[in-house]
N, CA, C and O atoms as a printed pandas DataFrame, in Angstrom:
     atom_number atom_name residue_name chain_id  residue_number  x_coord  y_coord  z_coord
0              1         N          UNK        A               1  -21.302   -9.287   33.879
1              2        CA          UNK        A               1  -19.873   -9.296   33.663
2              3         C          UNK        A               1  -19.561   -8.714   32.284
3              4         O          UNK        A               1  -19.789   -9.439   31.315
4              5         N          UNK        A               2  -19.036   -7.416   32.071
5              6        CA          UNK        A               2  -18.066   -6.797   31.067
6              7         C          UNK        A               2  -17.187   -7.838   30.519
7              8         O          UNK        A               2  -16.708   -8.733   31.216
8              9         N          UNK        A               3  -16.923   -7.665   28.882
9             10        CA          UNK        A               3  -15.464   -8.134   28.565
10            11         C          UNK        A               3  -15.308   -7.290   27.701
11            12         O          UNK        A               3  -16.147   -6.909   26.885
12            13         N          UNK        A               4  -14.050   -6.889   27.845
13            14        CA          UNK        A               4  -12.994   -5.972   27.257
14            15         C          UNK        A               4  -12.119   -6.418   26.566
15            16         O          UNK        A               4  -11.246   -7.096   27.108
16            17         N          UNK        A               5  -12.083   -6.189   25.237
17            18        CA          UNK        A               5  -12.081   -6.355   24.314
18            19         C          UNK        A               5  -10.114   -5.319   23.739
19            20         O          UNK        A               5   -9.657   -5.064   22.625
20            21         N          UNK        A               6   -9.631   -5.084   24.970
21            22        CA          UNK        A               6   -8.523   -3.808   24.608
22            23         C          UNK        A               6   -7.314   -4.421   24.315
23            24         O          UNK        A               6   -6.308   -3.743   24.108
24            25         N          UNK        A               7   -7.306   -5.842   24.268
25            26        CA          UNK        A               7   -6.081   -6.775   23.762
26            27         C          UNK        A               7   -6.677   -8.226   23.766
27            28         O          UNK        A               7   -7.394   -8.848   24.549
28            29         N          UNK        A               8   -5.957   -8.564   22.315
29            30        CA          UNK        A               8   -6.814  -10.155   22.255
30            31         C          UNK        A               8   -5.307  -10.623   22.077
31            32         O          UNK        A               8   -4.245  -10.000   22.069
32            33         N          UNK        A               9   -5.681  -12.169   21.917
33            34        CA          UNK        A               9   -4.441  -13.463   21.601
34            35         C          UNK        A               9   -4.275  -14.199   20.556
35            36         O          UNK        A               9   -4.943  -15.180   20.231
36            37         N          UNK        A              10   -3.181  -13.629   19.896
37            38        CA          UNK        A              10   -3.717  -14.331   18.272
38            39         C          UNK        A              10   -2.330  -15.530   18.331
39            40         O          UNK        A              10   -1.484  -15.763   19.194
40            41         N          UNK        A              11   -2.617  -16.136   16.902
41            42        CA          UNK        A              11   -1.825  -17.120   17.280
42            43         C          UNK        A              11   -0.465  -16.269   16.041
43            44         O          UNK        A              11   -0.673  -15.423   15.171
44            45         N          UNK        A              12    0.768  -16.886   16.427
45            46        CA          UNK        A              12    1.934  -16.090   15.519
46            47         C          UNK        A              12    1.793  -16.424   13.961
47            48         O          UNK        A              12    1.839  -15.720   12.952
48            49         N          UNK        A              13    1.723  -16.928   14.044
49            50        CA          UNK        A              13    2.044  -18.091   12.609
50            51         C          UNK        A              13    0.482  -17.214   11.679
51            52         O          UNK        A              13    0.652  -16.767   10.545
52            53         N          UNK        A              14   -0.593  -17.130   12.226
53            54        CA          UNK        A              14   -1.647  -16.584   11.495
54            55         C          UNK        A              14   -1.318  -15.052   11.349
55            56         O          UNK        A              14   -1.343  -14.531   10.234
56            57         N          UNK        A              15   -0.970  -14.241   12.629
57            58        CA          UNK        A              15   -0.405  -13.030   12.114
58            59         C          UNK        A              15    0.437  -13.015   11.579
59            60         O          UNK        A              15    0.217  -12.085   10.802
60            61         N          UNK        A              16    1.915  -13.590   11.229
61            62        CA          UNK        A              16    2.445  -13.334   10.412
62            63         C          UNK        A              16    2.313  -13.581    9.015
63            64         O          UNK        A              16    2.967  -13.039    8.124
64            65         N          UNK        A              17    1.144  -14.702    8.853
65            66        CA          UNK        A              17    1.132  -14.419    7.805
66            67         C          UNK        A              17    0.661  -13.444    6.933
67            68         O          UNK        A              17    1.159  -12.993    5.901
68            69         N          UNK        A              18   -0.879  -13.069    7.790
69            70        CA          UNK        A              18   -1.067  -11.803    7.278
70            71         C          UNK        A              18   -0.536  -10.714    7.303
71            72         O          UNK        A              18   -0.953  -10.014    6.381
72            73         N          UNK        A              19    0.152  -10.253    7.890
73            74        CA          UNK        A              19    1.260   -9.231    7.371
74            75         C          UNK        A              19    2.246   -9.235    6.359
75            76         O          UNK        A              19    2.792   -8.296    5.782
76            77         N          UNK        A              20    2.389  -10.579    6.233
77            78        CA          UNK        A              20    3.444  -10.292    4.977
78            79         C          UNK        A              20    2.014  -10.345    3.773
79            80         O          UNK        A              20    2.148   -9.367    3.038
80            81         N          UNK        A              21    1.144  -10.905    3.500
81            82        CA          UNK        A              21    0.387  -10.863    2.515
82            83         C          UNK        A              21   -0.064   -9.374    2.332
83            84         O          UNK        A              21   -0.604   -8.923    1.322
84            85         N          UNK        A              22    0.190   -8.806    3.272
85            86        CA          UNK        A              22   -0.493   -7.344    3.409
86            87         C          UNK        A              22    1.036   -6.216    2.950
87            88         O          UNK        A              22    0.873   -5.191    2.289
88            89         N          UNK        A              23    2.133   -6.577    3.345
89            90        CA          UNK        A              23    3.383   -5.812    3.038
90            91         C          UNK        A              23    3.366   -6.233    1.706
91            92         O          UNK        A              23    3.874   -5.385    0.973
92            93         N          UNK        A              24    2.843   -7.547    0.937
93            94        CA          UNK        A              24    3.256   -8.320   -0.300
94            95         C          UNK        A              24    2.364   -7.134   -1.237
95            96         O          UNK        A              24    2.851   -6.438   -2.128
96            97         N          UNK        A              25    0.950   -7.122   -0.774
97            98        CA          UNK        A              25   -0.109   -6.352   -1.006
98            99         C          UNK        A              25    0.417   -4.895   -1.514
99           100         O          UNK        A              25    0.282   -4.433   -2.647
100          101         N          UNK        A              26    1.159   -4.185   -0.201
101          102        CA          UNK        A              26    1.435   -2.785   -0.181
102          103         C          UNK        A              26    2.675   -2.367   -1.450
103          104         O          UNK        A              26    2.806   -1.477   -2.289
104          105         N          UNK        A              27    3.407   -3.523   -1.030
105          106        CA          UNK        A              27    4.621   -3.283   -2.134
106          107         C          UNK        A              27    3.913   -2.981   -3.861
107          108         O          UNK        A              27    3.889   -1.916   -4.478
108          109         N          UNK        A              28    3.426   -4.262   -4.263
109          110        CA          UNK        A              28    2.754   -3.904   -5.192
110          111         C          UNK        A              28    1.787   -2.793   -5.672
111          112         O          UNK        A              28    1.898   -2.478   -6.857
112          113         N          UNK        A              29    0.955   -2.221   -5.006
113          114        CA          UNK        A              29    0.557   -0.990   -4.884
114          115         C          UNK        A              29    1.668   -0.360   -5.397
115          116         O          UNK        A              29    1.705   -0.153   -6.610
116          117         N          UNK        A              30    2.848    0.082   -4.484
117          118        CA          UNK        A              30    3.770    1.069   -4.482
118          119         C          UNK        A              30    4.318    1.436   -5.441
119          120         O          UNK        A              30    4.671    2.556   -5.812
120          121         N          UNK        A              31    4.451   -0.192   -6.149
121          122        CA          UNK        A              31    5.125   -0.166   -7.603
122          123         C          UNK        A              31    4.316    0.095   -8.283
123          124         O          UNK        A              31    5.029    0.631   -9.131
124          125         N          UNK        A              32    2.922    0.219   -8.843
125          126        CA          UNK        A              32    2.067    0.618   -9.596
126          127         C          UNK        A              32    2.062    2.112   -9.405
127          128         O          UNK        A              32    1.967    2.869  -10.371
128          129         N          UNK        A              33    2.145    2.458   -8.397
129          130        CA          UNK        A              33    1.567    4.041   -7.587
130          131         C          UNK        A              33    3.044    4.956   -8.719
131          132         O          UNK        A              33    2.934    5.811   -9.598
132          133         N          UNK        A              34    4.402    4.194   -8.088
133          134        CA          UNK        A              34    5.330    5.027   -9.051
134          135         C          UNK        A              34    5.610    4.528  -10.176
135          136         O          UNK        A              34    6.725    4.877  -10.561
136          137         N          UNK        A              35    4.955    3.721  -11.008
137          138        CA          UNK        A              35    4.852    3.938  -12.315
138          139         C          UNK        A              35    4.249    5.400  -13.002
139          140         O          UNK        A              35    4.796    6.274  -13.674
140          141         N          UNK        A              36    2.918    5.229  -12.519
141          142        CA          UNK        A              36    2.001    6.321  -12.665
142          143         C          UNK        A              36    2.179    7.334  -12.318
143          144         O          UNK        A              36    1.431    8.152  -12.854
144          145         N          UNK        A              37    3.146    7.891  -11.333
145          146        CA          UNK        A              37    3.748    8.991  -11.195
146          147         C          UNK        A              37    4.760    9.423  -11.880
147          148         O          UNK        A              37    4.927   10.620  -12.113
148          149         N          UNK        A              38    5.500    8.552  -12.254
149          150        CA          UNK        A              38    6.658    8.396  -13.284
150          151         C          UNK        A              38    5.993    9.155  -14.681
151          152         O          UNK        A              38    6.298   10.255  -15.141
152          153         N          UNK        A              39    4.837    8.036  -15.258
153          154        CA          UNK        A              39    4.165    8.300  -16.449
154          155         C          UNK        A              39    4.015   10.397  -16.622
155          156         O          UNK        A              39    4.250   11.203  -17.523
156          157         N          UNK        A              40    3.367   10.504  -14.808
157          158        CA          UNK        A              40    2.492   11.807  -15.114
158          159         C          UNK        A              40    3.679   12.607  -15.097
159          160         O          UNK        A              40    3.577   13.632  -15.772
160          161         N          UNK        A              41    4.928   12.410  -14.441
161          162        CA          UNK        A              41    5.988   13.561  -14.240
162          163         C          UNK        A              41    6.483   13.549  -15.767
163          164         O          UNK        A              41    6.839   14.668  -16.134
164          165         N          UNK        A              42    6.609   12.360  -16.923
165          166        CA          UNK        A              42    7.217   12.848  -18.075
166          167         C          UNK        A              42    6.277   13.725  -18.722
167          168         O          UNK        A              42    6.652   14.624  -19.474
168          169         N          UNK        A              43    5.078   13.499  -18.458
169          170        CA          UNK        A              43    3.907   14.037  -19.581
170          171         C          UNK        A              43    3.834   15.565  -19.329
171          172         O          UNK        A              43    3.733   16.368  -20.257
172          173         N          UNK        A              44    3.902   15.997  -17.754
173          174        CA          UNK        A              44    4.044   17.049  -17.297
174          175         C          UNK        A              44    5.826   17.766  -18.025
175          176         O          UNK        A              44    5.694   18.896  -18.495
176          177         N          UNK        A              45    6.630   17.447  -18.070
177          178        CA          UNK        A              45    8.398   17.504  -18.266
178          179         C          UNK        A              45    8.100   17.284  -19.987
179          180         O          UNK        A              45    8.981   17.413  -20.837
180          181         N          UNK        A              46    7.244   17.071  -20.160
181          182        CA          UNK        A              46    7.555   16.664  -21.739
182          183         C          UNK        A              46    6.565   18.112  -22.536
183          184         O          UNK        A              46    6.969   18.643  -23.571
184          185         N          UNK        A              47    5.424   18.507  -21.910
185          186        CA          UNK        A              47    4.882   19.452  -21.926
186          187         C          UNK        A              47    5.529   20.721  -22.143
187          188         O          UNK        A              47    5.647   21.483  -23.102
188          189         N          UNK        A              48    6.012   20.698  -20.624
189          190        CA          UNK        A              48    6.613   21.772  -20.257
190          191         C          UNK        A              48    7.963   22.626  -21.232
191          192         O          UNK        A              48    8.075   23.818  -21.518
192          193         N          UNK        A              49    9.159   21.040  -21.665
193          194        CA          UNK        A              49    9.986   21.209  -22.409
194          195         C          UNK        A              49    9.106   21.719  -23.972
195          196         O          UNK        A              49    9.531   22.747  -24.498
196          197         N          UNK        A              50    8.202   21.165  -24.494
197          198        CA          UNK        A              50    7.360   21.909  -25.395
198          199         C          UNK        A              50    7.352   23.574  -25.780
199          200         O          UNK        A              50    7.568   24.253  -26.784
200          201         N          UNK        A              51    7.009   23.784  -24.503
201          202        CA          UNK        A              51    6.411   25.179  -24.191
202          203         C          UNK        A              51    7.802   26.133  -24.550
203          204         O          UNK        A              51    7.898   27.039  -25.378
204          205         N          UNK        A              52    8.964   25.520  -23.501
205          206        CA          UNK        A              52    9.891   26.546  -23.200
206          207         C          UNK        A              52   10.404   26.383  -24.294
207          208         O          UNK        A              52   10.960   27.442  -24.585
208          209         N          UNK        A              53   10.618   25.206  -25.551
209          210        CA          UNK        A              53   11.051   25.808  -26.740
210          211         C          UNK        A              53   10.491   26.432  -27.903
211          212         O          UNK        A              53   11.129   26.688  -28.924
212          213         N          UNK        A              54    9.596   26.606  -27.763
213          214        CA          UNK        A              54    8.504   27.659  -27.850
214          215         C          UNK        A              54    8.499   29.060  -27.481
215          216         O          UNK        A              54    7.774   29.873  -28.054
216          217         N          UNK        A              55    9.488   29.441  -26.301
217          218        CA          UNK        A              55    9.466   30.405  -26.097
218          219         C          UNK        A              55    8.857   30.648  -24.917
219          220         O          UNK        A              55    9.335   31.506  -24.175
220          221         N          UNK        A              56    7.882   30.043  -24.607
221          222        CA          UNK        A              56    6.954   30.223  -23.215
222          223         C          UNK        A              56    8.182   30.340  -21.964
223          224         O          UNK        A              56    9.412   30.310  -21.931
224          225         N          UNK        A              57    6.856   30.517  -20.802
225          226        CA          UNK        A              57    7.435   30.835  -19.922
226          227         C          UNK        A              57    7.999   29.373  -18.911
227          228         O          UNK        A              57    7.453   28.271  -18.871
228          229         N          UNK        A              58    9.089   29.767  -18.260
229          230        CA          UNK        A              58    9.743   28.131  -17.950
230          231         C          UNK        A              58    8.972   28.029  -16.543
231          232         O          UNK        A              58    8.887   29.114  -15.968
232          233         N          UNK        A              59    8.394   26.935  -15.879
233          234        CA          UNK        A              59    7.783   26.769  -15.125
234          235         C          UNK        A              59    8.395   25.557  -14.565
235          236         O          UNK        A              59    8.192   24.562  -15.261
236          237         N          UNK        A              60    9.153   25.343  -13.400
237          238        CA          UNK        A              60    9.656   23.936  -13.161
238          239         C          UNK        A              60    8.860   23.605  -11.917
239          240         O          UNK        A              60    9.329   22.619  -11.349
240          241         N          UNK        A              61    7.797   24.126  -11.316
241          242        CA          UNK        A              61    7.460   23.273  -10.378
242          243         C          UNK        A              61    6.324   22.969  -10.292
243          244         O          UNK        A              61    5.308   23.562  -10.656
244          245         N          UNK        A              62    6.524   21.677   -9.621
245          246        CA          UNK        A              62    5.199   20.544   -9.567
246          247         C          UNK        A              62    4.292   20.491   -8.532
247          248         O          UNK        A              62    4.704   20.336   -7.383
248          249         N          UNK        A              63    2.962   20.612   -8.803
249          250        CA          UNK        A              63    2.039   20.098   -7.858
250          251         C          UNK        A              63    1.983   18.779   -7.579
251          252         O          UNK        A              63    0.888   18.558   -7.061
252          253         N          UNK        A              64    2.635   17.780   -7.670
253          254        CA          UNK        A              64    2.110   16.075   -7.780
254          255         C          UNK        A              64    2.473   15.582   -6.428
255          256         O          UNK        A              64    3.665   15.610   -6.122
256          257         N          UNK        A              65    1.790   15.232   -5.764
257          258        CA          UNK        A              65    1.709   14.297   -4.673
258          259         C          UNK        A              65    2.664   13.267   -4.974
259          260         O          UNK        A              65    2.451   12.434   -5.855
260          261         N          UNK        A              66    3.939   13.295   -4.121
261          262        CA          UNK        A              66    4.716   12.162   -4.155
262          263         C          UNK        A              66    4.205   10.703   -3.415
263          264         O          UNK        A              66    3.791   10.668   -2.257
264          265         N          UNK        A              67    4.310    9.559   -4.270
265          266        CA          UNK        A              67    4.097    8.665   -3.509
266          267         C          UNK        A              67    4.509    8.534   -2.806
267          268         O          UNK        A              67    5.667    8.933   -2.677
268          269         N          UNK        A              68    3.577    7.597   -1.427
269          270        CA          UNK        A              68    4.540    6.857   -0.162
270          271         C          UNK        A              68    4.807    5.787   -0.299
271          272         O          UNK        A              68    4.288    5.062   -1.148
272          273         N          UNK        A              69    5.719    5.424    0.539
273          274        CA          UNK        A              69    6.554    3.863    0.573
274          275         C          UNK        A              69    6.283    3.811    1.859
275          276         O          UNK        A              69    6.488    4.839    2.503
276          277         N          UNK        A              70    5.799    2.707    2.505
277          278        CA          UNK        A              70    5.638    2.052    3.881
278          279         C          UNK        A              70    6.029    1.122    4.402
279          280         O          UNK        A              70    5.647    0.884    5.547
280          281         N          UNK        A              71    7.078    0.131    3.639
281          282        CA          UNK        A              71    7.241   -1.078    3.554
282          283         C          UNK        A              71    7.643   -1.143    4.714
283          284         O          UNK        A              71    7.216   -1.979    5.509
284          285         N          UNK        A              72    8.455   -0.344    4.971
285          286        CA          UNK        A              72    9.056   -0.318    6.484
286          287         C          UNK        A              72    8.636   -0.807    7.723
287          288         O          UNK        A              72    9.028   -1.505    8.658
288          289         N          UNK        A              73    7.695   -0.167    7.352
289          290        CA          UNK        A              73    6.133   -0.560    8.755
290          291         C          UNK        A              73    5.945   -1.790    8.542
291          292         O          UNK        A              73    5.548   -2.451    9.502
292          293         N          UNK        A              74    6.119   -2.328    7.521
293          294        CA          UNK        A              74    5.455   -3.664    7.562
294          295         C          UNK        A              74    7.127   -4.800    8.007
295          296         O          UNK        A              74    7.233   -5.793    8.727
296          297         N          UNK        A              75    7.893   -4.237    7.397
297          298        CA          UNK        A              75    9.014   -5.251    7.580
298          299         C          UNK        A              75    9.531   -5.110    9.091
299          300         O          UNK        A              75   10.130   -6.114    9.476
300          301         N          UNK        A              76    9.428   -4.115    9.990
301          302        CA          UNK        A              76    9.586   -3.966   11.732
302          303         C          UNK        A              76    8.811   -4.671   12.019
303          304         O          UNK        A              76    9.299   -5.660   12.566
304          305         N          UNK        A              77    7.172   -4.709   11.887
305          306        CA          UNK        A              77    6.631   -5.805   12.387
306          307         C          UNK        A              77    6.820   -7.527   12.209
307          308         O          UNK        A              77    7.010   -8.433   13.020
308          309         N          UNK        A              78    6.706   -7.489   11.115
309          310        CA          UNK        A              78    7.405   -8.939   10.485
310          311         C          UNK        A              78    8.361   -9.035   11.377
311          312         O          UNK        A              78    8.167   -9.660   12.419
312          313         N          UNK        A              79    9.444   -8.479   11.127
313          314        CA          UNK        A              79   10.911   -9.084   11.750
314          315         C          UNK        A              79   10.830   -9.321   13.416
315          316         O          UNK        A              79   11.249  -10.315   14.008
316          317         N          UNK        A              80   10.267   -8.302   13.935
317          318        CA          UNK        A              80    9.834   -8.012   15.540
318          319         C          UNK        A              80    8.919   -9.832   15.616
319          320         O          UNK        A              80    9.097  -10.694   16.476
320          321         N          UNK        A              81    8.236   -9.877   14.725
321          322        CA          UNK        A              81    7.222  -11.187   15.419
322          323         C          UNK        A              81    8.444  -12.580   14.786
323          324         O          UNK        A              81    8.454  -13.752   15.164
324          325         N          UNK        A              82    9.173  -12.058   13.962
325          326        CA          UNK        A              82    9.868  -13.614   13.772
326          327         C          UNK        A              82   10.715  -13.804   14.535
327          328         O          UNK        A              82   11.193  -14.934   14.626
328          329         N          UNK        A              83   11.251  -12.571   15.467
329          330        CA          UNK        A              83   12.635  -12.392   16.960
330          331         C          UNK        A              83   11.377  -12.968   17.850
331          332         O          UNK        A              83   11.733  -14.130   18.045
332          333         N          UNK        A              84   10.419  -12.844   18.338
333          334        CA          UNK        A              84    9.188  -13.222   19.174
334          335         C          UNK        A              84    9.571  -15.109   19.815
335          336         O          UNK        A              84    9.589  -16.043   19.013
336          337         N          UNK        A              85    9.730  -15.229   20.734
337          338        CA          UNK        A              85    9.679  -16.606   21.097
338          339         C          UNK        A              85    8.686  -16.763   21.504
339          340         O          UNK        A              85    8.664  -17.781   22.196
340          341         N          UNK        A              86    7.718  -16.241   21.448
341          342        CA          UNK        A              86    6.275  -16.852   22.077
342          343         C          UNK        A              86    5.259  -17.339   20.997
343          344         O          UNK        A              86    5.172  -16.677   19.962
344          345         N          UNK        A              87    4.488  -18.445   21.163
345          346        CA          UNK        A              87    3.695  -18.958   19.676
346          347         C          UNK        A              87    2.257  -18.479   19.417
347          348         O          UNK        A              87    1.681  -18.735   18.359
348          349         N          UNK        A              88    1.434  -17.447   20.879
349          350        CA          UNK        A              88    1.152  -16.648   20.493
350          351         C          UNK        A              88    1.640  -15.079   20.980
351          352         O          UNK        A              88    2.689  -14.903   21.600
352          353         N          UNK        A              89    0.779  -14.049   20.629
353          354        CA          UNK        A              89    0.829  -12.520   20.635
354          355         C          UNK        A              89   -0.354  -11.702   20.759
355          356         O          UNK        A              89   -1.272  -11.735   19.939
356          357         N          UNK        A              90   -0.328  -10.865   21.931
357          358        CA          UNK        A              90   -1.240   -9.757   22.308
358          359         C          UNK        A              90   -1.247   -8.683   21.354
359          360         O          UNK        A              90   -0.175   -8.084   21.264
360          361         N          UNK        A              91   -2.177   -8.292   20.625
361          362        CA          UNK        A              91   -2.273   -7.400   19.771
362          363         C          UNK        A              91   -3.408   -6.356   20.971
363          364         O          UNK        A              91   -4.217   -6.654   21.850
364          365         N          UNK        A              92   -3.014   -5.373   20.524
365          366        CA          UNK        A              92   -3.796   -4.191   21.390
366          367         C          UNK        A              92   -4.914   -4.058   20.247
367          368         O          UNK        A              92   -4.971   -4.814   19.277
368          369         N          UNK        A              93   -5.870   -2.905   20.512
369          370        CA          UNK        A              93   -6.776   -2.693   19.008
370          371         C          UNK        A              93   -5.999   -1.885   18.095
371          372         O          UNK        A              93   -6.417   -1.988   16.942
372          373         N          UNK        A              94   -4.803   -0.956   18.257
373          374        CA          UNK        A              94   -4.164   -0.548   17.057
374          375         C          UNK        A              94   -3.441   -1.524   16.407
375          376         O          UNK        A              94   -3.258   -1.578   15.191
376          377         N          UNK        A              95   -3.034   -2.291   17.234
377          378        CA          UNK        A              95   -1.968   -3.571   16.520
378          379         C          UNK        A              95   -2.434   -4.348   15.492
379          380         O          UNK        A              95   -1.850   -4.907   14.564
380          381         N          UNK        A              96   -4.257   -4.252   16.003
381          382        CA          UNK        A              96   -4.983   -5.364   15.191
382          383         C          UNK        A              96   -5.544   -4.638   14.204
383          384         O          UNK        A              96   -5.781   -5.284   13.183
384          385         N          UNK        A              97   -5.917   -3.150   14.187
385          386        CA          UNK        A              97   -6.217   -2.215   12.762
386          387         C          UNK        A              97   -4.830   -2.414   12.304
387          388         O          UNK        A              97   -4.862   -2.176   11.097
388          389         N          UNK        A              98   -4.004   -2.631   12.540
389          390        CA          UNK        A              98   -2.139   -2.041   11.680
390          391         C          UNK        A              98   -2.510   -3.802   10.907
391          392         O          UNK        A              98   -2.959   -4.052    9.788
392          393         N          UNK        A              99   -2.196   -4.548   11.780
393          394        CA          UNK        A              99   -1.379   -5.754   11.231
394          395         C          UNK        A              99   -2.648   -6.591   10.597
395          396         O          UNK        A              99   -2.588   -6.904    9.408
396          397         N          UNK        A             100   -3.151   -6.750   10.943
397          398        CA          UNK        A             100   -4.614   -7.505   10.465
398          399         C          UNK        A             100   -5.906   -6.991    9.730
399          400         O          UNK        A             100   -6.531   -7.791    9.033
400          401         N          UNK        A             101   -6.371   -5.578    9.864
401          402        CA          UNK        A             101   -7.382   -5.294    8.942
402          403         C          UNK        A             101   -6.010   -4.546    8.012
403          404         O          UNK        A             101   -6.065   -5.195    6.967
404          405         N          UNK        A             102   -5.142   -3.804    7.892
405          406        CA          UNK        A             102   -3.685   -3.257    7.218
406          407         C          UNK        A             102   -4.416   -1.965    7.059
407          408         O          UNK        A             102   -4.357   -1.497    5.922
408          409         N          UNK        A             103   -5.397   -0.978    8.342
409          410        CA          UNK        A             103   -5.383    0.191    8.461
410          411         C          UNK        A             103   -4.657    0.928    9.649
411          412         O          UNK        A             103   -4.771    0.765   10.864
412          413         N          UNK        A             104   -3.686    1.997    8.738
413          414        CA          UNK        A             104   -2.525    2.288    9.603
414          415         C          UNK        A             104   -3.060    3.814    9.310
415          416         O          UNK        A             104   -3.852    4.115    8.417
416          417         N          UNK        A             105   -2.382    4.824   10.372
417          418        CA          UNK        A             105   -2.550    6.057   10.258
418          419         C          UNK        A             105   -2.472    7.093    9.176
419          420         O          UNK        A             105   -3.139    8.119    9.049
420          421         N          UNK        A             106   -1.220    6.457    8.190
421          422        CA          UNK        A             106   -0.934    6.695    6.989
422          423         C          UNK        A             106   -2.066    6.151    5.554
423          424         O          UNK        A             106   -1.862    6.657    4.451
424          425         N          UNK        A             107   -3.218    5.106    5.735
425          426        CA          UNK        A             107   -3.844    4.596    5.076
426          427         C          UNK        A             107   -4.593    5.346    4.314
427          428         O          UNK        A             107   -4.785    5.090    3.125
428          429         N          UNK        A             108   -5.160    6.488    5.013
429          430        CA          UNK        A             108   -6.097    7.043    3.906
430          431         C          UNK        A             108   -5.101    8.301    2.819
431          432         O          UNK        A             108   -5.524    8.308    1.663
432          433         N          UNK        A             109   -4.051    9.169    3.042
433          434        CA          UNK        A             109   -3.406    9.947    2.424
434          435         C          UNK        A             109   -2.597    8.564    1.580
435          436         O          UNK        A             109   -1.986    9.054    0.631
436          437         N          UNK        A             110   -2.487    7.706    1.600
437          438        CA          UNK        A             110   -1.951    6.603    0.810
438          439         C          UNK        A             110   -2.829    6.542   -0.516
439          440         O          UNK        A             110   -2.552    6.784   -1.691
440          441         N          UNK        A             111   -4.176    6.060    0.222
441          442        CA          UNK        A             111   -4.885    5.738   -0.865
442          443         C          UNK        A             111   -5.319    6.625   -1.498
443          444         O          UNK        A             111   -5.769    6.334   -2.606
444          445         N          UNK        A             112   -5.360    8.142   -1.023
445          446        CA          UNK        A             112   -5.558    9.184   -1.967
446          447         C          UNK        A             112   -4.483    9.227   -3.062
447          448         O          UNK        A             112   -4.847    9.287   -4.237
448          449         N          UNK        A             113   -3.110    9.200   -2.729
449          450        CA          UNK        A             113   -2.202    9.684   -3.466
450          451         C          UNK        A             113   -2.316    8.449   -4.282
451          452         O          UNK        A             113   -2.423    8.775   -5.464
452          453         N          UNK        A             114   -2.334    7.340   -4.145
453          454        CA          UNK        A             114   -2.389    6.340   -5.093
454          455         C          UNK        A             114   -3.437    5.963   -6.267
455          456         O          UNK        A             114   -3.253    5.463   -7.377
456          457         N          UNK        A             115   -4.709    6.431   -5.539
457          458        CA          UNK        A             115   -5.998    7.035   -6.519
458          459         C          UNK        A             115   -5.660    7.836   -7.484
459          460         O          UNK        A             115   -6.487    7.959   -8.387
460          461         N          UNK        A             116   -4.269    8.664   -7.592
461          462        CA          UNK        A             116   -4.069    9.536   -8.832
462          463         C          UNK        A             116   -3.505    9.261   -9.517
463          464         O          UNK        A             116   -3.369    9.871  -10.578
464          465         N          UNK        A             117   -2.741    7.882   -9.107
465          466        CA          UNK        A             117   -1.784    7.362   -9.846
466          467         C          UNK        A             117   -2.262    6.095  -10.640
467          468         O          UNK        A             117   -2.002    5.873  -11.822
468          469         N          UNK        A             118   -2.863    5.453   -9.962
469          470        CA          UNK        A             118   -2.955    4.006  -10.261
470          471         C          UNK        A             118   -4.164    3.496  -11.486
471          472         O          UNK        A             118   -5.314    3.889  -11.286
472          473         N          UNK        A             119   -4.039    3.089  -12.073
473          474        CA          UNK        A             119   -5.115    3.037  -13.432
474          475         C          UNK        A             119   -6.073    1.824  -13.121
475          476         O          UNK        A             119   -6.534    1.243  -14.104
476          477         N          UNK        A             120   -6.490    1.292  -11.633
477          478        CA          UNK        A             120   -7.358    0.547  -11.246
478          479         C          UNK        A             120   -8.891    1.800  -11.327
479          480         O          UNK        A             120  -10.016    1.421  -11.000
């Protein structure tokens, strides 16, 4: 006898919590991520203004990876499981990479762009 493994039963109250610890998680990131982008766009703008009164040549555009914001993703799910009248929930296996391990499709270009930013 096979078991298939393509939707399990979790209980609500445990997924939700981990999702918000994981949106709590992401937010913070986010805010670190645009600090550090903040930091690099003056240093870059502060440079630049250097140059052009100087005489140089004016250059206004940026290579910098804008941060992402995802919160979104996390607050549809949240809100979707607190409208939920049932005490538990079928998570499929993407549901359970999204909401429970917090790897979403967007995860790895996240953590790149945040790797340039973030002074961890």
């Amino acid at each position: 006898m096979e078991t298939s493994l393509n939707t399990i039963t979790v209980n609500k109250v445990k997924l939700l919590n981990t999702l918000r610890d994981n949106k709590n998680k992401h937010v913070k990131t986010v805010q670190e991520t645009q600090e550090g982008y903040r930091e690099s766009v003056i240093k870059i703008l502060s440079s630049r203004l250097k140059e052009i009164k100087n005489g140089g040549k004016i250059n206004l555009h940026f290579n910098l990876p804008t941060p992402e914001d995802h919160t979104e993703d996390y607050t549809i799910a949240v809100g979707m499981l607190e409208w939920c009248l049932e005490d538990v929930i079928q998570l499929t296996k993407e549901n359970y990479e999204n909401f429970v391990l917090d790897q979403w499709s967007w995860s790895t270009n996240f953590s790149n762009v945040t790797g340039l930013y973030c002074k961890k």
